[in-house]
N, C-alpha and C positions, 0 to 999 in steps of 0.2 A: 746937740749931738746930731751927727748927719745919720748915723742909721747905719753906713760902710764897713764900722772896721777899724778905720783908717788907723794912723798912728803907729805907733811902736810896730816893727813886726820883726819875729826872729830869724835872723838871718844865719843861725847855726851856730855859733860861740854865744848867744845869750845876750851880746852887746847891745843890741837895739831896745833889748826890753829893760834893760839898768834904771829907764825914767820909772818903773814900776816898783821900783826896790827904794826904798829911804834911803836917804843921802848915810845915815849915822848905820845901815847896815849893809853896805855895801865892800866897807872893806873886810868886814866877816865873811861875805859872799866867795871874792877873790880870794881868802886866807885858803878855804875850804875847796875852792876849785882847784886849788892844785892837788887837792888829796880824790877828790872825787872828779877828774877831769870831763870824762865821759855825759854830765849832767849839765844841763842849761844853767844858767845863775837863774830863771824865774827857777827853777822846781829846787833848786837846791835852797833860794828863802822861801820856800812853802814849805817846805819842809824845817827847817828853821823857827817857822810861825807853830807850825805842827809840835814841835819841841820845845815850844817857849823857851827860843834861842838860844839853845845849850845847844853848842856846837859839837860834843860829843855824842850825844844822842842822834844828833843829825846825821854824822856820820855814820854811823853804826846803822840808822836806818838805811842809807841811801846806799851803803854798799854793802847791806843785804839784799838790794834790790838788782843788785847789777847783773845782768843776763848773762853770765858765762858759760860758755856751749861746753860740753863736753867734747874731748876729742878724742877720735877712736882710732885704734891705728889699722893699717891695710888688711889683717888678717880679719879681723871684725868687720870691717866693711864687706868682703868676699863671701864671708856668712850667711 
């Protein structure tokens, strides 16, 4: 090991790091990324691992997680 880093790094859709995810759950990964888009494929199978790969559990965790802002309309903001 050089100590760097180097290797896999995510470049924003999660593709770079796919060498990290097993070959046999990988197309779990994608099935799921289309439901929970927003999420890397690494956190979407750590989560996954988190659920001993029950993919509904998975989901249900990951989009309770999802940050959705409130939005307030102009009279609230004037407030």
């Amino acid at each position: 090991m050089s100590g760097k880093g180097g290797g896999s790094h995510n470049n924003g859709d999660g593709k770079a790091l796919s060498a990290t995810i097993p070959v046999s759950s990988r197309k779990m990964v994608q099935s799921l990324k289309e439901i929970v888009s927003n999420f890397p494929n690494h956190k979407i199978y750590a989560t996954l691992k988190d659920c001993n790969m029950d993919p509904n559990k998975a989901v249900s965790r990951l989009l309770s997680q999802d940050p959705f802002h409130e939005v307030k309309s102009k009279r609230e903001k004037k407030k």
